[in-house]
N, C-alpha and C positions, 0 to 999 in steps of 0.2 A: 505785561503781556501785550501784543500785536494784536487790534481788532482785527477781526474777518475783512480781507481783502474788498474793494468796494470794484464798479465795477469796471474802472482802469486798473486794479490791480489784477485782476480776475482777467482780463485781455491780453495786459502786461506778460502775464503768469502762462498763458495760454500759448505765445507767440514763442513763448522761452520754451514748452513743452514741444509744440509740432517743430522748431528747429533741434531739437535734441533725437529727438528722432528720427531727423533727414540726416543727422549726423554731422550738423552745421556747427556744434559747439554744446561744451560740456558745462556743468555744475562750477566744475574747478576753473574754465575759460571765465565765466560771470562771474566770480568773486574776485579772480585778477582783477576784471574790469574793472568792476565795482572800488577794487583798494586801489588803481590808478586814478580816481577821479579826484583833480586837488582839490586841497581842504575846503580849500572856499566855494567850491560849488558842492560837493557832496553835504556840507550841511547844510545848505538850501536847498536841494530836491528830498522831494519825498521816499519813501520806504521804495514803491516803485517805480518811481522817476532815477532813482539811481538803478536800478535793473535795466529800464530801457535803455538808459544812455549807456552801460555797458555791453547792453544788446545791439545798438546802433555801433559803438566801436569796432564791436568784435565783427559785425558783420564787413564793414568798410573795410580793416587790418584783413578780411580775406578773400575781399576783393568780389562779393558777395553783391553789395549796395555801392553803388558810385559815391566818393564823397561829395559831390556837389549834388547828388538826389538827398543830402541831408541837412546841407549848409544853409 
């Protein structure tokens, strides 16, 4: 089992919830992300470090966040 979120998870988690509701990106958009991250960095970020950096793709792929505000 997954402890309780700490509280980058809890912010992480947060950022993902108010962009779902502006209508920025789905449940199923973050798991793509999430399953495009290659292997070698997905097992070095953590539970919500991979959510962000899915959250940070997804946003730049729509043209949301400049890629260089993230580089």
């Amino acid at each position: 089992d997954e402890a309780p979120p700490d509280g980058f998870g809890r912010t992480v988690d947060a950022l993902r919830q108010i962009l779902a509701q502006k209508g920025l990106m789905t449940v199923d958009e973050l798991r793509r992300g999430i399953e495009s991250i290659p292997a070698g960095e997905y097992f070095a970020l953590g539970y919500y470090e991979r959510w962000l950096r899915s959250i940070t793709l997804l946003m730049v792929e729509k043209g949301v966040v400049a890629k260089d505000a993230v580089e």
